[in-house]
C-alpha positions in Angstrom: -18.5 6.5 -60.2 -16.1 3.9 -59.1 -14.0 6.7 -57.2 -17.2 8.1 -55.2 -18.5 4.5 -54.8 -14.8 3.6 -52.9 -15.0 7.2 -51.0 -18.6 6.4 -49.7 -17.5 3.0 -48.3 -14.7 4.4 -46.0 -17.0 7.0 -44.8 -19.6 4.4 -43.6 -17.2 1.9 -42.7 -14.4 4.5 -41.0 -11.6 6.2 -41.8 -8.4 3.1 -41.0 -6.0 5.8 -41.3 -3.0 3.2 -40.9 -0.3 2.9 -43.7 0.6 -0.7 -44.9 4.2 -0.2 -44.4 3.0 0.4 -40.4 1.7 -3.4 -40.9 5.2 -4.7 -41.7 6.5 -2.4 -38.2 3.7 -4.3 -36.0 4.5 -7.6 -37.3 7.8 -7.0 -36.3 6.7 -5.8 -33.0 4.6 -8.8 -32.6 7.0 -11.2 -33.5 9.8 -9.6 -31.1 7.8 -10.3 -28.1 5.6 -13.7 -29.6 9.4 -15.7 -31.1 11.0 -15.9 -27.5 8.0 -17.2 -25.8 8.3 -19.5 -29.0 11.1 -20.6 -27.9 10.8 -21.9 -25.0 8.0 -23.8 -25.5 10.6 -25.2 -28.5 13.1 -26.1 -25.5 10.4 -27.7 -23.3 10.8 -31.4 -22.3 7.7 -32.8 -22.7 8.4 -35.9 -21.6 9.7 -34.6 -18.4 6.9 -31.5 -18.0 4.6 -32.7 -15.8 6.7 -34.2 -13.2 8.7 -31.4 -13.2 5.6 -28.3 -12.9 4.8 -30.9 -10.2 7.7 -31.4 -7.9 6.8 -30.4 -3.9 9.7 -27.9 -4.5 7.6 -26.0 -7.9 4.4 -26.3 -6.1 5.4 -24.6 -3.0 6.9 -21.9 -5.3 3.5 -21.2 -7.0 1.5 -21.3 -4.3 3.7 -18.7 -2.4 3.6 -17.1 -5.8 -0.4 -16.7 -6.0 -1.1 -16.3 -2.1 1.7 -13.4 -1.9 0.4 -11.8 -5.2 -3.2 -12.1 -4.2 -2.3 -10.0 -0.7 -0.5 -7.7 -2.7 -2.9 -7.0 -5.2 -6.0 -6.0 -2.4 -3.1 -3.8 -0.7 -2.6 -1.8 -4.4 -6.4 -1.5 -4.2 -6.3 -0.3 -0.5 -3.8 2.2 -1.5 -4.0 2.9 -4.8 -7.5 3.9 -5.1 -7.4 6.6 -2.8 -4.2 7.9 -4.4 -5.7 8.0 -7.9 -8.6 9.4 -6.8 -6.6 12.5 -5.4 -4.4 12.9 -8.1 -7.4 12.5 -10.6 -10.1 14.7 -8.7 -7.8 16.6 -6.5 -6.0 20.1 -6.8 -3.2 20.8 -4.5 0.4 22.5 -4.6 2.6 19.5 -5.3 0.5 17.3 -7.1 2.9 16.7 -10.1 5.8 15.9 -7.6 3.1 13.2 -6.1 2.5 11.7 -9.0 6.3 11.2 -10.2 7.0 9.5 -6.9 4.2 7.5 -7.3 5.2 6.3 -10.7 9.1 5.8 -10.0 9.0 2.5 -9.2 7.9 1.9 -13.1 11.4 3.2 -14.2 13.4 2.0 -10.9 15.6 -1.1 -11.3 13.6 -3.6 -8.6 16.8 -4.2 -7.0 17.0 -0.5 -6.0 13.4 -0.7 -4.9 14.4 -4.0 -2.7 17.5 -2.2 -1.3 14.9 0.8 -0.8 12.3 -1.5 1.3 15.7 -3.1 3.4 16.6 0.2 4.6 13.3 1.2 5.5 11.7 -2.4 7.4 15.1 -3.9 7.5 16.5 -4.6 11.2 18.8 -1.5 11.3 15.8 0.5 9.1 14.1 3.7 9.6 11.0 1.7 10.5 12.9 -1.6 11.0 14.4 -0.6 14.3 10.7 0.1 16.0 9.1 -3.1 14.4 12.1 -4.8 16.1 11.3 -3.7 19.8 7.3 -4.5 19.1 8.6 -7.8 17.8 8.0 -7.6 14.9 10.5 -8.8 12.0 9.4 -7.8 8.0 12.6 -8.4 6.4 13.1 -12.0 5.1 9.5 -13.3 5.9 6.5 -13.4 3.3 5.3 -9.8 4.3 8.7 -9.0 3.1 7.5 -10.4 -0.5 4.1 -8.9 0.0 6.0 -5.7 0.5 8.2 -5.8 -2.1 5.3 -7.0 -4.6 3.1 -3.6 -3.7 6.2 -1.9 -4.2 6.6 -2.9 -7.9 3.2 -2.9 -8.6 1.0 -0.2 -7.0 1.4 2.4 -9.9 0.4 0.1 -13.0 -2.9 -0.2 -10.7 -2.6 4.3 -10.0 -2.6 4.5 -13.7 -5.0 2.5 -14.7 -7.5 3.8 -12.7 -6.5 7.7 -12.7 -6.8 7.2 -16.6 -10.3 5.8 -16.2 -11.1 9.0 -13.8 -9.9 11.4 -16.4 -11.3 9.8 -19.0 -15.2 9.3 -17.4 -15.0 12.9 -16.1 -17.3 14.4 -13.4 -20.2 14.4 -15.0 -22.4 12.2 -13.1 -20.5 13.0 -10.0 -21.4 17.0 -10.0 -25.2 15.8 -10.8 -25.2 13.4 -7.9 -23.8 16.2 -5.4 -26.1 19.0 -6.7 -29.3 16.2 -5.8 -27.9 16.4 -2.1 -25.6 13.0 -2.1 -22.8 13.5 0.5 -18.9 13.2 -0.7 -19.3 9.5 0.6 -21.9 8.5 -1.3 -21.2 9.9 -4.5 -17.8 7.9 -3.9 -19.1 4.7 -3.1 -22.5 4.5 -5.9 -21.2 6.9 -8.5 -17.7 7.2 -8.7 -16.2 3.8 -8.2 -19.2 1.7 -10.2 -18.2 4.5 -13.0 -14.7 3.2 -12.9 -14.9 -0.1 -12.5 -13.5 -1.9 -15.3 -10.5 0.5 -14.9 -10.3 -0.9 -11.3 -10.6 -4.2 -12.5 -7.9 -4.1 -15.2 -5.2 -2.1 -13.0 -5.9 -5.2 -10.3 -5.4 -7.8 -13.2 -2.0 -5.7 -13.8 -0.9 -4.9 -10.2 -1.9 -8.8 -9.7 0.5 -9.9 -13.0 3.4 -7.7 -11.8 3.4 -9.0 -8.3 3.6 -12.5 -9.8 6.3 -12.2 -12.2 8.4 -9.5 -9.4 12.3 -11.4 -8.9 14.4 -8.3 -7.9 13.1 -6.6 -5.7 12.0 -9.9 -3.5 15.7 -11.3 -3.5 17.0 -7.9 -2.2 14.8 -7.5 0.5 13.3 -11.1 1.1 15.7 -13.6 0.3 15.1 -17.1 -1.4 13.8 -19.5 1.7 12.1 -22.3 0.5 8.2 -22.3 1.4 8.9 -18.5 3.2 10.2 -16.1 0.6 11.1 -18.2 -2.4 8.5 -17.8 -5.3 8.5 -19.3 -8.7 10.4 -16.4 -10.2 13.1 -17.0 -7.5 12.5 -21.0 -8.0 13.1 -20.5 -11.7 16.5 -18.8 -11.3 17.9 -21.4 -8.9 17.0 -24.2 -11.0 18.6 -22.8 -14.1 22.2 -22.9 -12.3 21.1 -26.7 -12.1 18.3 -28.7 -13.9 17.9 -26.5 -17.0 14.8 -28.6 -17.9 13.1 -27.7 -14.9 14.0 -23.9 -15.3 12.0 -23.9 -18.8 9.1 -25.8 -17.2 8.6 -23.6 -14.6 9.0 -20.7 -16.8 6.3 -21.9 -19.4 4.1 -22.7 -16.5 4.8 -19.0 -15.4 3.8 -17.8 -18.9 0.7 -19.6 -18.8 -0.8 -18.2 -15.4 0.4 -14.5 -16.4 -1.3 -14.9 -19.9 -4.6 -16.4 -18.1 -4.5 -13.6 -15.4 -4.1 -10.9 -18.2 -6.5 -12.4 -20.4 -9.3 -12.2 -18.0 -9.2 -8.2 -18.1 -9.8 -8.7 -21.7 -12.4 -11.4 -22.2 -15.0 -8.7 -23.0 -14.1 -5.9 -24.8 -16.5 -3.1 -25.4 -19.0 -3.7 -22.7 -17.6 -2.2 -19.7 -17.8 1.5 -20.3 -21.6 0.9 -21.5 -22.3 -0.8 -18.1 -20.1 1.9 -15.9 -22.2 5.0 -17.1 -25.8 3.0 -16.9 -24.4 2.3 -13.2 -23.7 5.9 -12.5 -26.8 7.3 -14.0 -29.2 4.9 -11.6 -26.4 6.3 -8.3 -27.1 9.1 -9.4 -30.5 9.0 -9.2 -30.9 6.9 -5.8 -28.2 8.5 -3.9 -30.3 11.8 -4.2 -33.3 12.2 -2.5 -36.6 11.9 -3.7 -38.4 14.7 -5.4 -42.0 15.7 -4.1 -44.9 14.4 -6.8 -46.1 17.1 -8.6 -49.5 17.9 -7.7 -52.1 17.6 -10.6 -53.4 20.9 -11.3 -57.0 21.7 -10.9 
């Protein structure tokens, strides 16, 4: 029958489970977020683009841009991986409370997370006054921008990679500690090549934040040219004056972040296969080897 025939199909193909009128929502969706980047590639003057993306002044921008976001992505590593592993793994009175101020600066405007980072490494700071007499100044250099880049980016990387924790379990961990692997192995050949692409992917993120972050690094930076002034910041001063140049530099923007991002996405599908082969062999070599059974007589 026609019926069972149709009932048979969606069983070996998968139950879609999506109304068409949720279609109509997700074009909308889509086109929300796809018709402004539309438009300014529709406001773009071509004739003008390449001289423009290639000023000294844009150049220096983007550089600062990708050498600042680059320091601040392996500091989100340094410090977010250990946080995600404890709030994944660990179990401790005040975990919760952890792992909201961890998250805040998701829902914090940047500028209150620059004002934060002034009054903390500023030169009248809780830190800043210290850092002073060792001569050392933060606030208004390019550490300042490093700083304020972790800030704003450090918990896309926490969640990324406490959600891969959750979601790979402990499995492979337990099996490698029962065959005698001390805490630091099992972290170093089981747990980490387990979440991997979850590293990777919250390092692509932490990396895109830090590149696109503007509030935060005006507060608590400032705008110097070839110190503190990234293409976000370059951007906003040129739209006061050379419009044209403010859209260039903003597709050009929109092109790196969709490069970046795209990179975590190039291969869909083969990262969770490779993770749990990975943590099956670590768990196997960072045991120790069984005695041979002895053939029996």
């Amino acid at each position: 029958m026609p019926g069972s025939a149709h009932r048979e199909t969606r069983m070996r193909h998968g139950y879609q489970g999506v109304p068409r009128w949720i279609y109509v929502l997700a074009v909308a969706g889509s086109l929300f977020v796809l018709l402004p980047l539309a438009a300014i590639v529709a406001k773009v003057n071509w004739a003008e683009f390449l001289p423009l993306v290639t000023s000294e002044s844009s150049l220096t921008a983007l550089g600062l841009s990708l050498r600042t976001s680059a320091a601040s992505t392996v500091l989100c590593i340094v410090l977010g991986v250990p946080l995600a592993l404890v709030l994944a793994r660990g179990q401790f009175r005040g975990q919760r409370l952890l792992r909201s101020f961890v998250l805040l600066p998701l829902v914090l405007p940047p500028v209150v997370g620059g004002i934060a980072l002034l009054y903390t490494f500023g030169r009248q700071g809780l830190l800043g006054r210290s850092l002073e007499l060792a001569g050392i100044q933060v606030a208004f250099s390019t550490t300042a921008v490093v700083l304020a880049q972790t800030f704003v980016a450090l918990p896309f990387l926490v969640v990324s990679l406490e959600g891969a924790l959750r979601s790979a379990g402990s499995r492979y961990e337990a099996v490698a500690a029962t065959l005698g692997a001390r805490p630091t192995t099992v972290l170093r050949r089981v747990t980490l090549p387990l979440v991997l692409p979850g590293l990777a992917s919250g390092a692509v993120l932490s990396f895109a934040r830090s590149l696109g972050e503007f509030g935060a690094t005006l507060t608590f930076a400032g705008s110097l040219q070839g110190v503190t002034r990234t293409l976000p910041l370059e951007i906003y001063l040129q739209r006061e004056t050379d419009a044209d140049a403010a859209v260039a530099l903003s597709l050009l923007l929109v092109a790196v972040a969709v490069a970046v991002v795209g990179l975590s996405y190039r291969r869909p599908g083969t990262a969770g296969g490779r993770g749990f082969s990975g943590a099956e062999r670590a768990a196997r070599d960072g045991a120790p080897e069984p005695a041979p059974e002895r053939a029996a007589p």
